[in-house]
C-alpha positions as CSV (number, residue, x, y, z in Angstrom):
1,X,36.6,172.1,165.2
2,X,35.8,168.5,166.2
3,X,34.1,169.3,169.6
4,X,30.4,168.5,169.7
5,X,28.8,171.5,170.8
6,X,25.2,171.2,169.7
7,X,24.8,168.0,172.9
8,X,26.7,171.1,175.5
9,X,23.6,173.6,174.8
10,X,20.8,173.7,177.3
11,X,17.8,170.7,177.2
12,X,14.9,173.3,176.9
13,X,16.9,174.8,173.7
14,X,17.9,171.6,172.2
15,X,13.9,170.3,172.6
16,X,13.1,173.6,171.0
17,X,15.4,172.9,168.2
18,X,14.1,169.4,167.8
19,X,10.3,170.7,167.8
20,X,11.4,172.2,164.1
21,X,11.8,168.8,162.3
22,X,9.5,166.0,161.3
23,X,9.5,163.9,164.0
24,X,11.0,160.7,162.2
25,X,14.1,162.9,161.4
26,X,14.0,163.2,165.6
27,X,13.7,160.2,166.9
28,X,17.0,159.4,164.5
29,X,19.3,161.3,167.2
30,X,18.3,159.0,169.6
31,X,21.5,157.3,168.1
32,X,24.4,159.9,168.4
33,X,25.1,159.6,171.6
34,X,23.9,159.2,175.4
35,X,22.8,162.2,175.7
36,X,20.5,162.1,173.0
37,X,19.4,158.5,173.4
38,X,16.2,159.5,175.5
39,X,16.0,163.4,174.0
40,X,13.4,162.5,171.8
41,X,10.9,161.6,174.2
42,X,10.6,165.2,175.7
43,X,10.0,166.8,172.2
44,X,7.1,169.0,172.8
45,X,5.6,169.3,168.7
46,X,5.4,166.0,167.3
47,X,4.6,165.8,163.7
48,X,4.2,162.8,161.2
49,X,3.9,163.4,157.6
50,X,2.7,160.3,155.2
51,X,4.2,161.4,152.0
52,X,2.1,160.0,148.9
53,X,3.9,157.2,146.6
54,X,1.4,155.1,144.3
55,X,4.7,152.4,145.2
56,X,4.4,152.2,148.6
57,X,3.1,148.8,149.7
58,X,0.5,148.7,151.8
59,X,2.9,147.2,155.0
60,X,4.0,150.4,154.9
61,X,0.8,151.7,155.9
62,X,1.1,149.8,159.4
63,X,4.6,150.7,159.4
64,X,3.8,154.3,159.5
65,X,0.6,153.6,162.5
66,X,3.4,151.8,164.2
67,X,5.8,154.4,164.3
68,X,3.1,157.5,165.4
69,X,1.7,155.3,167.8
70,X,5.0,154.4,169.4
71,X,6.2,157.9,169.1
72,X,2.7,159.0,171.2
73,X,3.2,156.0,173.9
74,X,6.9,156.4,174.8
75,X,6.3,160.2,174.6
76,X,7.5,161.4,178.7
77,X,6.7,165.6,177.8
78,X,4.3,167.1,181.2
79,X,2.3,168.4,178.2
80,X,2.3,167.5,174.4
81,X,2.4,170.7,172.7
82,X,1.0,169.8,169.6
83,X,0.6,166.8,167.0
84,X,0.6,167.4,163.1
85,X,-0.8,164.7,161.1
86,X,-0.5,165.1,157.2
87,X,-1.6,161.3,156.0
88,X,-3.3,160.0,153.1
89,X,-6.8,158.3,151.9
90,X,-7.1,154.8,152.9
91,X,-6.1,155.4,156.5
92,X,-7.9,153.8,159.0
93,X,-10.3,155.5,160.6
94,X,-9.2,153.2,163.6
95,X,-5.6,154.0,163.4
96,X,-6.8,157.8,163.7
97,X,-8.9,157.9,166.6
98,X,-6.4,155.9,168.6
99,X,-3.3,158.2,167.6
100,X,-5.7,161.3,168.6
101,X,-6.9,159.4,172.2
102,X,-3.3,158.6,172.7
103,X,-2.6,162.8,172.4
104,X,-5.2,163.3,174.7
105,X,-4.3,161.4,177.1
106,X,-0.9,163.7,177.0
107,X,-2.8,166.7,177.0
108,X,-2.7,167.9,173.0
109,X,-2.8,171.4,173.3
110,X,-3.1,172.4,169.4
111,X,-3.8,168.7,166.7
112,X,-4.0,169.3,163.1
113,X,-4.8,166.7,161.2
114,X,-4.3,167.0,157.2
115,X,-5.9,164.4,154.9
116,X,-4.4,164.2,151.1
117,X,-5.3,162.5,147.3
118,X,-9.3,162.2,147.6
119,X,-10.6,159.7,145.1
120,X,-14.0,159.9,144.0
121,X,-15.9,160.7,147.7
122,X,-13.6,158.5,149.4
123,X,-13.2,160.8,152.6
124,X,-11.9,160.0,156.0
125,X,-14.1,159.8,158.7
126,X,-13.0,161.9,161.9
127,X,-14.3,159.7,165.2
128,X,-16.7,161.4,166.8
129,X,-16.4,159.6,170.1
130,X,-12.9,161.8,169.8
131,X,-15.2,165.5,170.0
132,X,-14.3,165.4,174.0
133,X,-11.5,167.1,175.7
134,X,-10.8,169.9,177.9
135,X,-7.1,171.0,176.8
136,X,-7.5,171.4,173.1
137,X,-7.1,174.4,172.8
138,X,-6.5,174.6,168.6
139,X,-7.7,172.3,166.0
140,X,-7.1,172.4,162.3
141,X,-8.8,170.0,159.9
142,X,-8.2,170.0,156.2
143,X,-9.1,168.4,153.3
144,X,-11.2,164.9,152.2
145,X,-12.3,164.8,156.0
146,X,-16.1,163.9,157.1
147,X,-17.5,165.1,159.8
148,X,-20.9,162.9,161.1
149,X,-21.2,164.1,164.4
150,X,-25.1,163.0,165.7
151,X,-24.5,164.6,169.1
152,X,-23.2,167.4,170.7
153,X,-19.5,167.6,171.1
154,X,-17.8,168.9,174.6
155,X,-14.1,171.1,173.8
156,X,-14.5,172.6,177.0
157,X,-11.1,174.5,176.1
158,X,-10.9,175.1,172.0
159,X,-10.0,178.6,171.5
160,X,-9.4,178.2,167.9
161,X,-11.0,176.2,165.2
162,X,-9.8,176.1,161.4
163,X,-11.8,174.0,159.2
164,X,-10.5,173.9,155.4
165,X,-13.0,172.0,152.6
166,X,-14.0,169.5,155.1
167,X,-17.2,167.9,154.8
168,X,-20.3,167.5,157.5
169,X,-22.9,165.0,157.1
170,X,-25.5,167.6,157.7
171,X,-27.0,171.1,159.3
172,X,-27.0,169.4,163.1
173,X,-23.4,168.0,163.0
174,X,-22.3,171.4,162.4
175,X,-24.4,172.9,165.2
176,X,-23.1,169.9,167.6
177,X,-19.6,171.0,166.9
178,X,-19.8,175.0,167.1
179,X,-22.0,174.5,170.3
180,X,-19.7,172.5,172.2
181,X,-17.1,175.1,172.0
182,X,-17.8,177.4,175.1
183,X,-14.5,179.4,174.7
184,X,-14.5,179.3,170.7
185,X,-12.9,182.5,169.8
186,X,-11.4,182.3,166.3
187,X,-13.2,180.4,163.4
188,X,-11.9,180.0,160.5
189,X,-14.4,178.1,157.6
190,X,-12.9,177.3,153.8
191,X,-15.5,176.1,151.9
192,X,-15.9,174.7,147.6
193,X,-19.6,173.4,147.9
194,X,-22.2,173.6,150.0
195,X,-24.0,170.5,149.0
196,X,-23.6,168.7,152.3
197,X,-24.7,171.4,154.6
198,X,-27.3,174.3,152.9
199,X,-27.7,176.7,155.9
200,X,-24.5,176.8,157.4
201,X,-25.2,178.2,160.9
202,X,-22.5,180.1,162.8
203,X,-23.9,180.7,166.4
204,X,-21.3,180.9,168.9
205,X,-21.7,183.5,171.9
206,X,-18.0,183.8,172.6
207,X,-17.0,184.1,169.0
208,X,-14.7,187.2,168.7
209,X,-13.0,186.8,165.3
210,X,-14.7,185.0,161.9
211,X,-13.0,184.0,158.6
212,X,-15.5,182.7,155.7
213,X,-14.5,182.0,152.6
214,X,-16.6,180.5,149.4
215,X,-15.3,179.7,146.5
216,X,-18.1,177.7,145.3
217,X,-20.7,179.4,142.9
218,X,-24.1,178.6,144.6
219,X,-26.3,179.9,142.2
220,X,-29.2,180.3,144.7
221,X,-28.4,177.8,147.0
222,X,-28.1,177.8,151.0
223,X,-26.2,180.9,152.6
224,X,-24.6,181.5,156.0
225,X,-26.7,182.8,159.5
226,X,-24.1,184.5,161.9
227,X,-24.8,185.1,165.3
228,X,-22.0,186.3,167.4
229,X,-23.2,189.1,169.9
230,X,-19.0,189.4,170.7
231,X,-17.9,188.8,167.5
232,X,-14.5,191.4,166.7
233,X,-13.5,191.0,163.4
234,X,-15.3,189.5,160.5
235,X,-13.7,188.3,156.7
236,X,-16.0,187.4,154.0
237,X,-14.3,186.5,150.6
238,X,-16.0,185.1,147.7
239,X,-19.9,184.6,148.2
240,X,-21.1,183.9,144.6
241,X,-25.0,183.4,143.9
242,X,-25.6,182.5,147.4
243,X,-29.6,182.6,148.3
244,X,-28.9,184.6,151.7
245,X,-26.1,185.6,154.0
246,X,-27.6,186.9,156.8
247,X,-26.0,188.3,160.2
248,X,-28.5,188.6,162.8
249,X,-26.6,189.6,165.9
250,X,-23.0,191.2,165.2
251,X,-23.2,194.2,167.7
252,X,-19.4,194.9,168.8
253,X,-18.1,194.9,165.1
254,X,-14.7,196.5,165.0
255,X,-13.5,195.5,162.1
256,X,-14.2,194.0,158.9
257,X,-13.0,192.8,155.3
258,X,-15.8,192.3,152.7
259,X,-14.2,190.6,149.2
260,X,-16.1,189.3,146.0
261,X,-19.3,189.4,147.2
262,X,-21.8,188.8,144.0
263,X,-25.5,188.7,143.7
264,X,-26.9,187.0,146.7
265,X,-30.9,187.3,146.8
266,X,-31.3,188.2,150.5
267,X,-28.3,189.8,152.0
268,X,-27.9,192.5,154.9
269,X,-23.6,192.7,155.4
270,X,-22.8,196.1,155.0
271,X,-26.3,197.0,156.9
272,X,-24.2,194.9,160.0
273,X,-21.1,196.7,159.7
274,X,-22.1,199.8,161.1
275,X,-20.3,200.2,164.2
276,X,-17.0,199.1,162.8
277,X,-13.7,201.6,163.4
278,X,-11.8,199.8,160.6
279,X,-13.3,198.3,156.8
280,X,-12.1,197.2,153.8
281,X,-14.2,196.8,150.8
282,X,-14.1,194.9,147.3
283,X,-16.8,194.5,145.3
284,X,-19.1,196.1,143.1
285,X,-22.4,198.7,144.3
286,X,-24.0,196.5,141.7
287,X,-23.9,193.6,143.6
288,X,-24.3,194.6,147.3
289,X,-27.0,196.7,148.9
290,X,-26.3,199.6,150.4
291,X,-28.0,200.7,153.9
292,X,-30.3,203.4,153.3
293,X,-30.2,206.0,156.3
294,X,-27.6,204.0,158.0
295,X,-24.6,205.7,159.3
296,X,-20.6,204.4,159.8
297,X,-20.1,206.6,162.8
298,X,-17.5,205.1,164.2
299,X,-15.2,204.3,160.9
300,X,-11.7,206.1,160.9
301,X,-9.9,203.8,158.3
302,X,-11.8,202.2,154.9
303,X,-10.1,200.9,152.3
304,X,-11.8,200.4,148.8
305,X,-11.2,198.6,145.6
306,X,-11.0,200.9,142.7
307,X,-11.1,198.1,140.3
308,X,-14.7,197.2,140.2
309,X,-17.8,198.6,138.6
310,X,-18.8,202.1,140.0
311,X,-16.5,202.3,142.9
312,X,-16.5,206.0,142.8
313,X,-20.5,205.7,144.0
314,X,-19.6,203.3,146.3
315,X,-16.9,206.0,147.5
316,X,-19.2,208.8,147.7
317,X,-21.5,206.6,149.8
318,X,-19.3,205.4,152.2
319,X,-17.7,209.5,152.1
320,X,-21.2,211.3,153.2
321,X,-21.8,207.7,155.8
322,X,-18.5,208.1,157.4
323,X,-18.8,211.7,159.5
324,X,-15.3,210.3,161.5
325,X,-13.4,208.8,158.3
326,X,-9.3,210.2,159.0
327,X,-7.8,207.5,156.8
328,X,-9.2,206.4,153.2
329,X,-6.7,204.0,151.1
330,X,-7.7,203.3,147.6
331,X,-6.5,200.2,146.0
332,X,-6.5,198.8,142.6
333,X,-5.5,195.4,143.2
334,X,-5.0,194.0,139.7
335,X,-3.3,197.1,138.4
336,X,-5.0,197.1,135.4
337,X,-4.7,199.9,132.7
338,X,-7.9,198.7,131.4
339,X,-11.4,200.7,131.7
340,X,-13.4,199.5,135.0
341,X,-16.8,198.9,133.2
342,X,-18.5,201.9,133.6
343,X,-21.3,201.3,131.6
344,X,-21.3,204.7,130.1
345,X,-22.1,206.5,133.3
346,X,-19.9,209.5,134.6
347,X,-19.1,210.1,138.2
348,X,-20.8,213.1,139.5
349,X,-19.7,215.1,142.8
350,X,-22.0,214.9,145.6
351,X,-23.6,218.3,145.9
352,X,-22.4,218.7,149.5
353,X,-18.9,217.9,150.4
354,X,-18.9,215.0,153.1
355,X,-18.2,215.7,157.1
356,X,-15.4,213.9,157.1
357,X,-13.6,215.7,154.2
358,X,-14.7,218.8,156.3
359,X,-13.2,218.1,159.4
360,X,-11.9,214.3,159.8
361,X,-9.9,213.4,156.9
362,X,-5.9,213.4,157.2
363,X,-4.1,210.2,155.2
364,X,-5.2,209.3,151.6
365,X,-3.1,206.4,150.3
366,X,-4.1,205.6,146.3
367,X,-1.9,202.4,145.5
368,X,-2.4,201.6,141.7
369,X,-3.6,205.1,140.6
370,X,-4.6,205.3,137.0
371,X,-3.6,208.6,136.4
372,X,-4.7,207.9,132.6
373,X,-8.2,207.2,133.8
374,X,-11.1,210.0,133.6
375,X,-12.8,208.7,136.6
376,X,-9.6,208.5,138.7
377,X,-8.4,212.2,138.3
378,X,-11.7,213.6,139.0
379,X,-11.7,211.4,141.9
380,X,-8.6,212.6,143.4
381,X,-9.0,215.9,142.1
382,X,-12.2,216.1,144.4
383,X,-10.5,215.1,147.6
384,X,-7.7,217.0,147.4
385,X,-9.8,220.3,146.6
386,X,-12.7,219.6,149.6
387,X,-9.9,217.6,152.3
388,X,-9.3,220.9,154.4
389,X,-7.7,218.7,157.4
390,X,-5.2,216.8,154.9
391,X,-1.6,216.1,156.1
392,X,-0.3,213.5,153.1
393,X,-1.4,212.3,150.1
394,X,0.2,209.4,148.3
395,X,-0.4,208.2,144.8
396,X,1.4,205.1,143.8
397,X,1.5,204.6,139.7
398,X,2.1,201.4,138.3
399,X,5.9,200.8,136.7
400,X,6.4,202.0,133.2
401,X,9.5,200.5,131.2
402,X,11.9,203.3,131.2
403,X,11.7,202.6,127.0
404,X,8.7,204.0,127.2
405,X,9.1,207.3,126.6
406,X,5.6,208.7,125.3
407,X,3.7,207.1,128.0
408,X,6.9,208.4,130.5
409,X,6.0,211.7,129.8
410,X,2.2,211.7,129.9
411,X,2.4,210.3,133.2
412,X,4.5,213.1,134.6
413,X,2.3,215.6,132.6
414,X,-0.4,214.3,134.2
415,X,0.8,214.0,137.5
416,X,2.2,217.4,137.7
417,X,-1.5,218.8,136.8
418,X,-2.5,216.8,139.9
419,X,0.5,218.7,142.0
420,X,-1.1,221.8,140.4
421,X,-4.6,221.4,142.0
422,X,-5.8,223.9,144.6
423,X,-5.4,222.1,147.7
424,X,-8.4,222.8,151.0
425,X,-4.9,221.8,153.0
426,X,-2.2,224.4,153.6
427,X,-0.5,221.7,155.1
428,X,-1.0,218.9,152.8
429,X,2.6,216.8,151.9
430,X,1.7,215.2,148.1
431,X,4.5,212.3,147.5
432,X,4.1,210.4,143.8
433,X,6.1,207.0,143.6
434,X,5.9,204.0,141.1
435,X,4.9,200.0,142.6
């Protein structure tokens, strides 16, 4: 029981071990024996985490630069996987650029660098001179971080870029930086204001998955340009009040997630999505233009949020647009047994039963059915009596209390009326169960 028989394991597994912990914790088994004395050093994934304390004298400041910048020099690796930085405001922007040159110099394959308690505008100012590298490969920056960059940056090799509520000094630093990624292929861009950049310009040829999200309420202000001729997948959550969101070149679309999208003045997102195979949809038909004439011919999956104003219309537009639909999951998110805001109007059938409910359609998926809702039954009702090529339909009700008797019983009242309808499918498979 006293035999030490973490040190007999293999090197490669202990340094994989090692690459779990904070890197302080590491370099503290440099004192249990020989064999650890000099393990440290080959630790692939360093990471150095400043925690906050309002008590910490400022030595301690040094004392941590110190440490990550001896860590980084005495580091003996082929390669330096990746450095983590979580520090605070009041670093020195010094300190920074010569912990990051000291990574590059090892060959940093992935850096994230994580920048906590802003006061006032007090931001940290990421070196520019640092924008030039060719093994970054993966770079994350977060939080109370400036980005000034006058001139164009050179990451020959940056596959992936993550930028969450950083800050750029203007329109042309962000063009310098998405310009001199070559081999950009995931972008992810968090964003709470849009007072430092207004026309935040995405033009990246190799670009082949996007992430957007805006949670700042614009009212009118600035917008997003997109221009990715290779661009894959696409996720826009939360434009509120933007002036435009415009995506001129988005050919190879394959698939897409469109969330919270409110009342921009000049907008053409869906219009762009027509050649994807896979979408998901929440938001109102009230705030979003629809294509006229334009055509989802190759969609086979869509999912759609029933818990927004007129979904059914936005449902029976996407139904008669989709000729190739096979998959359609409905989803009220907030599973809410309140009315959806209808405004008084009544969901009328289409006159002519969509292709795809003709000859396409074989999986509907209703997660948070209402059954208690108007809207919803006649919904469901419709597909089931019109879907001739369904195999399984699944309604999923929210929980009752099993107290509950009244409303116990009214749900399997109504749910049986629904196992009652005339089904177009002989071989339909109808399965109720409770989130």
């Amino acid at each position: 029981m006293k035999d030490d028989r973490i040190s007999e394991l293999p090197e490669d597994l202990l340094l994989q071990i090692l690459s779990y912990i904070p890197t302080e914790n590491v370099i503290a088994t440099s004192v249990l024996s020989k064999r650890w004395r000099s393990l440290w050093k080959m630790v692939p994934n360093l990471k150095f985490d400043f925690e906050f304390d309002p008590k910490i004298e400022s030595k301690y400041h040094q004392t941590f630069s110190d440490n990550v910048y001896r860590s980084l020099t005495l580091h003996k690796a082929h390669v330096l996987e990746s450095l983590h930085l979580n520090i605070i405001r009041g670093t020195d922007g010094l300190n920074i650029g010569m912990w990051i040159a000291t990574a590059f110099a090892r060959h940093v394959r992935k850096l994230v660098l994580i920048s906590f308690f802003d006061v006032g505008n007090e931001r940290i100012i990421f070196p520019s001179v640092l924008f030039s590298n060719d093994t970054l490969e993966i770079l994350k920056i977060q939080n109370y971080i400036l980005l000034d960059l006058p001139s164009p940056v050179c990451l020959k090799s940056l596959r992936e870029l993550r930028l969450y509520h950083v800050k750029f000094k203007d329109e042309e630093s962000v063009s310098n930086l998405l310009g001199g990624c070559p081999c950009l292929e995931d972008l992810v861009v968090h964003r709470d204001s849009n007072v430092d950049v207004k026309t935040f310009t995405i033009a990246v040829p190799s670009l082949q998955r996007l992430t957007i999200e805006d949670s700042n309420p614009g009212r009118g202000k600035g917008g997003y340009v997109i221009n990715a001729p290779c661009l894959k997948y696409l996720n826009i959550d939360g434009f509120d009040w933007l002036e435009f969101c415009l995506i001129e070149n988005a050919p190879e679309l394959v698939e897409a997630e469109i969330i919270d999208v409110i009342d921009i003045t000049n907008e053409n997102i869906l219009e762009s999505l027509t050649s994807v195979k896979r979408l998901s949809l929440d938001l109102s038909l009230l705030e979003i233009k629809f294509p006229t004439g334009k055509i989802f011919y190759q969609l086979v999956y869509l999912e759609l949020g029933t818990y927004n104003s007129m979904w059914w219309k936005l449902l029976s537009l996407m139904l008669d647009s989709s000729p190739k639909l096979q998959i359609l999951k409905l989803n009220n998110a907030y599973l809410c047994d309140e009315e959806k805001g209808l405004y008084g109007l009544k969901w009328n059938p289409p006159k002519c039963v969509a292709e795809c409910l003709l000859f396409h359609l074989e999986k509907l998926l209703w997660i948070g059915y209402e059954w208690q809702q108007g809207d919803e039954k006649e919904v469901a009702t419709y597909i089931l009596e019109n879907a001739r090529c369904l195999k399984k339909a699944t309604f999923s009700t929210k929980s009752i209390d099993p107290d509950k008797n009244e409303k116990l019983e009214k749900r399997r009242e109504m749910l049986n009326e629904l196992a009652n309808v005339s089904r177009a499918s002989n071989s339909c498979h109808l399965v109720f169960d409770s989130i």
